[in-house]
C-alpha positions in Angstrom: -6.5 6.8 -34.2 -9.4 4.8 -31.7 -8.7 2.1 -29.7 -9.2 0.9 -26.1 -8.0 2.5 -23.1 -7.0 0.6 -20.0 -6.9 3.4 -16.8 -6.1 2.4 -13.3 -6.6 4.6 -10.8 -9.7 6.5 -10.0 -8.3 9.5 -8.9 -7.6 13.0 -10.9 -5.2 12.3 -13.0 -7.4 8.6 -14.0 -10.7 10.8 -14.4 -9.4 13.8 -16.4 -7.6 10.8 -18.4 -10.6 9.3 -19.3 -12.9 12.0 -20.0 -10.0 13.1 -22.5 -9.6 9.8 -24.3 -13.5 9.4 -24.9 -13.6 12.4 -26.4 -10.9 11.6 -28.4 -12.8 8.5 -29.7 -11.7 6.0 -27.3 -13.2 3.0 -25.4 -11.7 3.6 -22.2 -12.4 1.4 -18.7 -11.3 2.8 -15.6 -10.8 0.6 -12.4 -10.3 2.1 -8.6 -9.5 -0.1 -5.7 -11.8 1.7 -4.0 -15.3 2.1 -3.9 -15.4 6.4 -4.6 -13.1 8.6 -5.7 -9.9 8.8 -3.3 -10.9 12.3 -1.6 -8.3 13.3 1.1 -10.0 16.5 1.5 -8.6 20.1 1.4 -8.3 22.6 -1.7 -6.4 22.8 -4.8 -4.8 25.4 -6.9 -5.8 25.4 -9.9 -3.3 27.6 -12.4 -3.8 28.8 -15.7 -1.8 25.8 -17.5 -4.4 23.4 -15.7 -7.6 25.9 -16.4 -6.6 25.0 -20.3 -6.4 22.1 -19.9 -9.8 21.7 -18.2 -11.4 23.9 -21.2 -9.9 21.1 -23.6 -11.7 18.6 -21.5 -15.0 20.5 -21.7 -14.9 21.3 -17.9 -13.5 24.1 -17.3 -16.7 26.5 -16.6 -18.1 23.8 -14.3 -15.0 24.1 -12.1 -14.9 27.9 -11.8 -18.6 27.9 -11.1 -17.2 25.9 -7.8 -14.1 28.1 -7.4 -12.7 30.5 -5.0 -10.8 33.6 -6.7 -8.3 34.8 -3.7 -8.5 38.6 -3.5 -4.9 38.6 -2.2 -1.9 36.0 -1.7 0.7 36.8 0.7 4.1 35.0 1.9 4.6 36.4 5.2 7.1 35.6 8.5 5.7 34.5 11.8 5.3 37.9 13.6 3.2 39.1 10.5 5.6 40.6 8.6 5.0 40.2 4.9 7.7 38.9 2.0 5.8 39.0 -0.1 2.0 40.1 -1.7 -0.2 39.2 -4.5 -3.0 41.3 -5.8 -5.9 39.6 -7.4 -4.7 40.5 -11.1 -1.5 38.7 -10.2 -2.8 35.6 -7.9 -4.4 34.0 -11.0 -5.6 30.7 -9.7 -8.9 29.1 -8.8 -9.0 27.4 -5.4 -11.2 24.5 -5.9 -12.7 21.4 -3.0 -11.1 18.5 -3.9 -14.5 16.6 -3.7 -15.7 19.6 -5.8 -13.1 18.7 -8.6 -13.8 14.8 -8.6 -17.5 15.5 -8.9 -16.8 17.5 -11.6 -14.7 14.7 -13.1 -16.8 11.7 -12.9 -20.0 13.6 -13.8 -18.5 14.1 -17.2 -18.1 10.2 -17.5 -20.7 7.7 -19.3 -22.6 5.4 -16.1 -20.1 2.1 -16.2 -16.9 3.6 -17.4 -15.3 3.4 -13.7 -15.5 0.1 -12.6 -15.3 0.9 -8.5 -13.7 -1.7 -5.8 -11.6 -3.3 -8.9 -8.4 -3.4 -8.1 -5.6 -4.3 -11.2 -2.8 -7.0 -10.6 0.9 -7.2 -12.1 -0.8 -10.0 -14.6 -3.3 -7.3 -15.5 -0.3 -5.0 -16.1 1.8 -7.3 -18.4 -1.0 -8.6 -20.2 -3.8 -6.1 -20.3 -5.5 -8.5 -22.8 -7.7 -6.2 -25.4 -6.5 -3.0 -24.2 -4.3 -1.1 -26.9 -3.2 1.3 -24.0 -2.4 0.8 -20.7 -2.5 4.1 -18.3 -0.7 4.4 -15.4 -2.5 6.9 -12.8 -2.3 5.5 -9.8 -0.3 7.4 -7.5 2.9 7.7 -6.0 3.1 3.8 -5.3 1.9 3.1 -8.7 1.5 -0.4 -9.5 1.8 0.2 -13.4 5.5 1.9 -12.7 6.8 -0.9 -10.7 4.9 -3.4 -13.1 6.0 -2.0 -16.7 8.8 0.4 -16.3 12.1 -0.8 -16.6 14.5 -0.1 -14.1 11.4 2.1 -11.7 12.4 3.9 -8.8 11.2 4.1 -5.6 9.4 7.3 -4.0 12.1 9.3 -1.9 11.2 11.2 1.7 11.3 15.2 1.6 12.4 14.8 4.9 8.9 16.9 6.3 5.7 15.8 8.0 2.3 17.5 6.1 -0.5 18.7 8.5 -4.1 19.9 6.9 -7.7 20.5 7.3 -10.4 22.9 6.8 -12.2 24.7 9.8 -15.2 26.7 9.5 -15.5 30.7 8.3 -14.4 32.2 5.5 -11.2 33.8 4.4 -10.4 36.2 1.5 -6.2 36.2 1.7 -4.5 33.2 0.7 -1.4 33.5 3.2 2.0 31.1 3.9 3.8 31.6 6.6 7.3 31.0 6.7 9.3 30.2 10.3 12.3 27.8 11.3 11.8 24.5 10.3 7.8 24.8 9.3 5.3 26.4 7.7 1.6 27.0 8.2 -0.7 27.9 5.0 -4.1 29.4 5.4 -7.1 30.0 2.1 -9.9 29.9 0.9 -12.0 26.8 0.5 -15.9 28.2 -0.4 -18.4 30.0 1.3 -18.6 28.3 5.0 -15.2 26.6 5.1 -11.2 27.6 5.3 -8.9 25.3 4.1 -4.9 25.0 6.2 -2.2 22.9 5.8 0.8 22.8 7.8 4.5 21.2 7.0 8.1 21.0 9.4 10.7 19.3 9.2 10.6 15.8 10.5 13.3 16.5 13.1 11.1 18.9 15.0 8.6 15.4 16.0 11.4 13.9 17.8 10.3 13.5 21.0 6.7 14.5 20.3 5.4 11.1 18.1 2.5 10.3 20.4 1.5 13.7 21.1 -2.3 14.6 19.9 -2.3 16.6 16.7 -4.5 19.6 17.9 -2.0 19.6 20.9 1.2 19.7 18.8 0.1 22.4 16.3 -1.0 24.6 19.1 2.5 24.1 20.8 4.4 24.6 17.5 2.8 27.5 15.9 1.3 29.4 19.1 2.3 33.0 19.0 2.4 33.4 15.0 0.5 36.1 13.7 -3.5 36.1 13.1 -4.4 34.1 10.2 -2.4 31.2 12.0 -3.9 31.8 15.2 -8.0 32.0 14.0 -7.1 28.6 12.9 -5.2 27.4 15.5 -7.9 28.0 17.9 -10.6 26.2 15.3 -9.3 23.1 15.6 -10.2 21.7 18.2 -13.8 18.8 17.0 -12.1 18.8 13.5 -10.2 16.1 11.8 -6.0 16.7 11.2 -4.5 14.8 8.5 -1.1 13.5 9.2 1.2 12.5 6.2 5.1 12.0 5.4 6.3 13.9 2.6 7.9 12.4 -0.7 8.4 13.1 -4.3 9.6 10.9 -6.8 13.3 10.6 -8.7 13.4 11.8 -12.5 12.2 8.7 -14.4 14.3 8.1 -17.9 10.7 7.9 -19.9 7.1 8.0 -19.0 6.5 5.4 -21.6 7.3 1.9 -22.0 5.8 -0.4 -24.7 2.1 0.2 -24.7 2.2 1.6 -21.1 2.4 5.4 -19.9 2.2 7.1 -17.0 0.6 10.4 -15.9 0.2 12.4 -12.4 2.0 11.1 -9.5 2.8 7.9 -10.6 5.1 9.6 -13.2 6.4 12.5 -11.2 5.1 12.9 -7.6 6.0 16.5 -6.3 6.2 18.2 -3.2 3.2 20.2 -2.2 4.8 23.6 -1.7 4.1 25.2 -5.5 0.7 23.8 -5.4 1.2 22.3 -9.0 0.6 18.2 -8.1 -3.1 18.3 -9.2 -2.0 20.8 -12.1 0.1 18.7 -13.6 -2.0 15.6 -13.6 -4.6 17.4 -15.5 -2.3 19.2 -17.9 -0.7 15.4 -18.3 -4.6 13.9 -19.2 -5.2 16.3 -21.8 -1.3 16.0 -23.3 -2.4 12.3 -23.3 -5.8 13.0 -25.1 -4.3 15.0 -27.8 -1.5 12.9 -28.8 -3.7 9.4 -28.7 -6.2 11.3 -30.9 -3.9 13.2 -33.4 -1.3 10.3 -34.1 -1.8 7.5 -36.2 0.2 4.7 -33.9 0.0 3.9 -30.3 3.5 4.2 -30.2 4.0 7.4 -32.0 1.3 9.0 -29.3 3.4 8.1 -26.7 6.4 9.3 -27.9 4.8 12.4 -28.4 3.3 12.6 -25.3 6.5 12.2 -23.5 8.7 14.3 -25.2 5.7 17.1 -24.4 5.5 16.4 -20.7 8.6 15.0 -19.1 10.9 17.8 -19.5 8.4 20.4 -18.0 7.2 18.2 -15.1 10.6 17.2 -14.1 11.3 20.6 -13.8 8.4 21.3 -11.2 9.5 18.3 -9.5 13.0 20.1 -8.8 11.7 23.7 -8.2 8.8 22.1 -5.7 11.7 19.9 -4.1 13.4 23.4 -3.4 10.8 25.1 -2.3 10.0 22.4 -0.1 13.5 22.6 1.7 13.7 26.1 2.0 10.7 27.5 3.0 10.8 25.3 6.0 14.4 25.8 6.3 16.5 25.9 9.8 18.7 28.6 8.9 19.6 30.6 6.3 17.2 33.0 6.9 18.1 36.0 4.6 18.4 33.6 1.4 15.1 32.1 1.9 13.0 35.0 2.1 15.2 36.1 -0.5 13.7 33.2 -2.5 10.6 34.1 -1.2 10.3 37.2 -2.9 11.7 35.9 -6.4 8.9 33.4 -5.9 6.5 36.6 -6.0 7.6 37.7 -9.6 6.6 35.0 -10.8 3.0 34.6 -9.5 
């Protein structure tokens, strides 16, 4: 089956969405309300799900050339001590630039299929004119869910406060750090660059709302072990992005009418398994397939729901619990406990 593609959103999920359907036969617009791809900066993990995905998309070997292979990953406690470690042959993932990814994913486009500064309206939504397909990637807040779905929710807080950045030199260990309340994460980004993110709980801020970022780091995670200290004392000239934290409630179907969603507009996820980006590419290839193997719009999307809302509503729950635990307040014992099941399955 061909027809036209209507994709809003510009970002990941929208890109890898596109370069799927046009191989699939498609026409397929894309418009972003902004002017470039929406690059917050940082790296991704790219898993082995998301790798296939990429193959399937004819971009896989582009995006390892721009990779970072971790020799080790470990999951350690403040004063160094480690829960767990990765070897190489176990930490299979490719830590990619975000920038590096998007480059990757609007290279593979045709000039004019991303129609930049263009943003889409509710009466774009409910009549999307000559479009057979409407696609819903555009974010957390997305526009096409609170548009088409019936009966959308709302994005819900985590109840933590992200931190990240890159700093300059190079690291070979991807290491997390686990403490009361928080958690600092430290790895590779590509030759000159480290990337680090940081997350707490949103209690731990009360008090300290207007305090300088660099400041407030130092303050919370002075006196943890090395890898969180070479960082801590990089900081300083280099930019700290501050964010709430939220993920998004199980949604009864992805799919409504001609309208679908994929990424974070259909399941939003905390950071803390790394699997956001994943899924969004995993989602754009599910899409790809069904629209170019079924023989009705609406059999595509049936298929590509019953394929991908089960699985990502389950990484929405397990990165929801990870999320709480690792920066949990107490409970000591059954978090690193958790901590090391967590290993097994890397």
């Amino acid at each position: 089956m061909h027809g036209r593609a209507l994709v809003v959103g510009g970002g990941i999920a929208g890109l890898a969405a596109a370069r799927g359907l046009l191989r699939a036969g498609w026409e397929v617009e894309v418009r972003e309300r902004r002017s470039s791809p929406p690059d917050i900066g940082g790296a991704l993990g790219l898993w082995r799900g998301s790798m296939a995905a990429l193959d399937r998309l004819g971009l896989g070997e582009r995006v390892r050339e721009r990779a970072e292979r971790p020799g080790r990953g470990v999951i350690a406690t403040p004063s160094g001590r480690t829960l767990v470690s990765a070897g190489s042959q176990r930490a299979d993932v490719h830590l990619v630039p975000r920038s590096s990814l998007l480059a990757v994913l609007v290279e593979g486009l045709p000039e004019g299929i991303v129609r930049w500064d263009t943003p889409v309206t509710d009466a774009d939504v409910r009549d999307p004119g000559a479009f057979d397909v409407v696609v819903g990637a555009d974010g957390i807040h997305s526009l096409v869910r609170s548009t088409a779905l019936p009966g959308a929710v709302a994005p819900r807080p985590l109840g933590t406060v992200a931190y990240r950045g890159t700093v300059p030199g190079r690291v070979g260990t991807a290491t997390e750090t686990w403490g009361r309340g928080m958690l600092f994460g430290v790895t590779p980004m590509d030759d000159r660059t480290t990337n680090w993110f940081a997350s707490l709980r949103t209690e731990l801020l009360r008090g300290r709302e207007d305090r300088d970022r660099v400041d407030l780091l130092r303050e919370l995670y002075g006196g943890w072990h090395t890898p969180v200290t070479r960082v801590l004392d990089a900081l300083p000239g280099t930019g700290v992005d501050r964010r709430e934290l939220y993920d998004l409630p199980a949604l009864a179907s992805y799919v409504h009418d001609r309208n679908v969603l994929i990424g974070d507009a259909a399941h939003a996820m905390a950071p803390n398994l790394g699997r956001g980006a994943c899924e969004s590419i995993i989602d754009a290839a599910a899409l790809a397939d069904a629209l170019g193997a079924e023989s009705t719009v609406e059999g595509a999307l049936a298929r590509y729901d019953r394929r991908r809302r089960g699985p990502t509503r389950r990484v929405v729950r397990a990165s929801r619990a990870v999320n709480r635990v690792s920066t949990a307040v107490r409970l000591d014992g059954p978090r690193n406990l958790l901590a090391r099941a967590l290993g097994h399955l890397v």
